[in-house]
C-alpha positions in Angstrom: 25.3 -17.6 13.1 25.6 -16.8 9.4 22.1 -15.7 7.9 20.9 -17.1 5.2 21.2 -16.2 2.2 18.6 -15.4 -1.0 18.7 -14.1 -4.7 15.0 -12.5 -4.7 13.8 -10.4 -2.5 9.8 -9.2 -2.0 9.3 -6.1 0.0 5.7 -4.3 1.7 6.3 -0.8 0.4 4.4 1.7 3.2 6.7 1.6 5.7 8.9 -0.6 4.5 10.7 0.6 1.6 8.8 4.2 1.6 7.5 6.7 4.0 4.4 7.7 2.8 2.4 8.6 6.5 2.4 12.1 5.4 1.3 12.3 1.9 -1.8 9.5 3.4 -2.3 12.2 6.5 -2.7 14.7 4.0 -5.1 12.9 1.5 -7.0 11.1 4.1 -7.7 14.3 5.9 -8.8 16.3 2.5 -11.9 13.7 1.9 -12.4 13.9 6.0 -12.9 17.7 5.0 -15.1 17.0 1.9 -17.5 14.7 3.2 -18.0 16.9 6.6 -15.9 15.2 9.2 -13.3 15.9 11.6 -9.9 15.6 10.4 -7.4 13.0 12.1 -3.9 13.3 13.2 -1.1 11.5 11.7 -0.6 9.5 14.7 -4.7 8.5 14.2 -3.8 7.9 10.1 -0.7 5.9 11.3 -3.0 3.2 13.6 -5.3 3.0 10.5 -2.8 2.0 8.0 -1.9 -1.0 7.1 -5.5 -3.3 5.8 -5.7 -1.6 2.3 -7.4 1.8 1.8 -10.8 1.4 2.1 -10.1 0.0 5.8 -8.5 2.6 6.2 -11.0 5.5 5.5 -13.9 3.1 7.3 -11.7 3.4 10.6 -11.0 7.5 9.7 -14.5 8.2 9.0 -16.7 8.4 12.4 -18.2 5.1 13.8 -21.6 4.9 11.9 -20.8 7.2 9.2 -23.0 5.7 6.2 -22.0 3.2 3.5 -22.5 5.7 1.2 -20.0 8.4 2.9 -16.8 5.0 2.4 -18.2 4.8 -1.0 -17.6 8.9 -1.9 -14.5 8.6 0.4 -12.9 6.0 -1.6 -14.4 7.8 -4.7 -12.4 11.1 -4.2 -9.1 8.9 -3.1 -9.4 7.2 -6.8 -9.7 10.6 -7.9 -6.6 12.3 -6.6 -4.4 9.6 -4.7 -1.8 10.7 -7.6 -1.6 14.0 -6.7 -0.4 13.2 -2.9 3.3 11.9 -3.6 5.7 14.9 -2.6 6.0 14.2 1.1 6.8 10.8 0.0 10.8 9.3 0.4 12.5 5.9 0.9 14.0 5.0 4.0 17.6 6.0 5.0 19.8 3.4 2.9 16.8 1.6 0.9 18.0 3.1 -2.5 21.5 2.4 -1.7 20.8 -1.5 -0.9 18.4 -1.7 -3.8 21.1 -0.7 -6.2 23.2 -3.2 -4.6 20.7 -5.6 -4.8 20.5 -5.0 -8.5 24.3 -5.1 -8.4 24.7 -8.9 -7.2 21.7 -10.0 -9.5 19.1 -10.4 -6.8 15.2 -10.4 -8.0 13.4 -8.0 -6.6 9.8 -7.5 -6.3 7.0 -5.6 -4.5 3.8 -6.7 -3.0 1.5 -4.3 -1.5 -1.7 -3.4 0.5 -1.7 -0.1 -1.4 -3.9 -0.3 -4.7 -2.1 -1.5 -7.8 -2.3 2.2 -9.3 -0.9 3.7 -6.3 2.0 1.5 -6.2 2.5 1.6 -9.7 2.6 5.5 -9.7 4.6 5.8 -6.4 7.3 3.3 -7.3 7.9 4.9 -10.7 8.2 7.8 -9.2 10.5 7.9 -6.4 12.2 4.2 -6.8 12.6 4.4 -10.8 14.2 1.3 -12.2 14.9 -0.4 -8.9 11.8 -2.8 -8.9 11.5 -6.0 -11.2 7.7 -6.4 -11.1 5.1 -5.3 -8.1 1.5 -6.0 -7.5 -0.9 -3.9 -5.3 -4.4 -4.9 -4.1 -6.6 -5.8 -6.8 -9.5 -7.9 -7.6 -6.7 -10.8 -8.5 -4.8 -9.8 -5.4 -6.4 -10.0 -1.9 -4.8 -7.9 0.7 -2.0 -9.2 3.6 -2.0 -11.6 5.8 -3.2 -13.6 2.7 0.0 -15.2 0.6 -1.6 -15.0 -3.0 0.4 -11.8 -4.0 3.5 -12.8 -2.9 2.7 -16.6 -4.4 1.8 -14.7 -7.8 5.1 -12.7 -7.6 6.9 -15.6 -6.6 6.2 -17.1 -10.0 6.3 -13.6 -11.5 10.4 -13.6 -10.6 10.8 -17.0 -12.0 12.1 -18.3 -8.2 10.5 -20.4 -5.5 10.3 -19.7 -2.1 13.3 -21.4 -0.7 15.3 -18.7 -2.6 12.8 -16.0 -2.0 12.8 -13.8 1.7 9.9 -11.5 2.4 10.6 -7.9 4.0 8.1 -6.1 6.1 6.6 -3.7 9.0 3.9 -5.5 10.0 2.9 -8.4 11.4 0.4 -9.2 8.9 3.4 -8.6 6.3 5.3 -11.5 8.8 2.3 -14.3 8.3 1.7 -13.3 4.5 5.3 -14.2 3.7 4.7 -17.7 6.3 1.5 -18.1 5.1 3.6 -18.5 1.2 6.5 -20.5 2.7 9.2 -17.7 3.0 11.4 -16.9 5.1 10.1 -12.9 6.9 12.3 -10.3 7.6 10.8 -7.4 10.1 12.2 -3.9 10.0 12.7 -1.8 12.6 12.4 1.9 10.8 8.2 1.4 10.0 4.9 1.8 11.6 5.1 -0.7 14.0 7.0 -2.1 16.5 8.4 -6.0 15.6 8.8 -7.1 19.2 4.9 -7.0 19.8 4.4 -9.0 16.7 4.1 -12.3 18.9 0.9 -11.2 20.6 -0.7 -12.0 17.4 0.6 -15.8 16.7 3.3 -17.7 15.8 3.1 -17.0 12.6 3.1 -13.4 13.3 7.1 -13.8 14.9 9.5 -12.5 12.5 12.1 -15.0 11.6 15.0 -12.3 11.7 14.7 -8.6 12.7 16.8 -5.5 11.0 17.9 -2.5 12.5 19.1 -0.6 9.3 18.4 -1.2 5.5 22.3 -2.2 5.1 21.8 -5.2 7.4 19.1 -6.2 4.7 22.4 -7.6 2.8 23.7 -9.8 4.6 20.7 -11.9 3.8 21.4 -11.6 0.1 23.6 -14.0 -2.2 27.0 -12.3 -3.0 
């Protein structure tokens, strides 16, 4: 079957387009230190990610740790998230198909469960020039599974969604893009595996699966 094809593109960026498990081991784990509790694995950071930041903190912090204790944990992540990129690399091949994205004219965009000035400072920094507009959380943008941030970029790139595919890791990424009326790819290479996405709804189901960031093109307009 020939795939469809699209000329704008919206990626999730943690685990998607970059691997940033490392660099969030290694800042989540700091604050664990600084607000006197144990500090997690990466395999424990990796089942927390994927609901925003403060989620993520609330589940590394110890059940009934104080509000107060989130509130200085998500303190010290505003504080010195920017310092935590150098463990931080695209994917085998995303560079590559983003240039050739870029080559055939395809829009592409970002929408994220990181904060705005995370993404802002990661993509500048290891995907310079590659992205046509990205939003993060933020007051204006409610995290995944809701579609506002990809409807927002969606009008950002001047397209609609019948042009537009979404590409993801997760399944929340998978109903976000249903939720807006696009068409979802899964990818293989993040944190989570695609073929359990059913066990959380229909609209959770991928609507094509990739294997390898090059097979992201044969979904894109020549």
């Amino acid at each position: 079957m020939t795939a469809r094809k699209f000329d704008t593109f919206i990626f999730d960026l943690d685990g998607t387009l970059l691997d940033t498990l490392p660099d969030l081991t290694l800042l989540a784990n700091r604050i664990l230190r600084e607000v006197g509790y144990p500090e997690r694995s990466e395999s424990e950071i990796l089942s927390f990610v994927g609901n925003g930041v403060r989620r993520l903190m609330y589940q590394a912090l110890p059940e009934g740790a104080p509000e107060e204790i989130t509130d200085r944990a998500m303190q010290i992540w505003n504080d010195h998230f920017q310092e935590y990129f150098e463990h931080t690399h695209p994917y085998p091949g995303i560079v590559d198909v983003l240039q050739q994205l870029r080559t055939r004219s395809v829009r592409i965009g970002v929408v994220s469960n990181k904060l705005q000035a995370g993404v802002d400072q990661i993509v500048s920094i290891r995907l310079p020039g590659m992205i046509d507009d990205m939003l993060g959380e933020s007051p204006a943008v409610p995290r995944k599974p809701d579609p506002t941030g990809i409807n927002m970029m969606v009008r950002s790139l001047q397209t609609t969604p019948e042009h537009t595919v979404y590409v993801g890791d997760s399944a929340g990424d998978m109903r976000a893009a249903h939720n807006a009326g696009l068409f979802a790819i899964a990818v293989r290479w993040g944190y989570n595996n695609p073929d359990n996405f059913a066990d959380q709804g229909a609209q959770a189901i991928p609507d094509a699966i990739v294997n390898s960031a090059e097979e992201l093109l044969a979904y894109a307009v020549d």
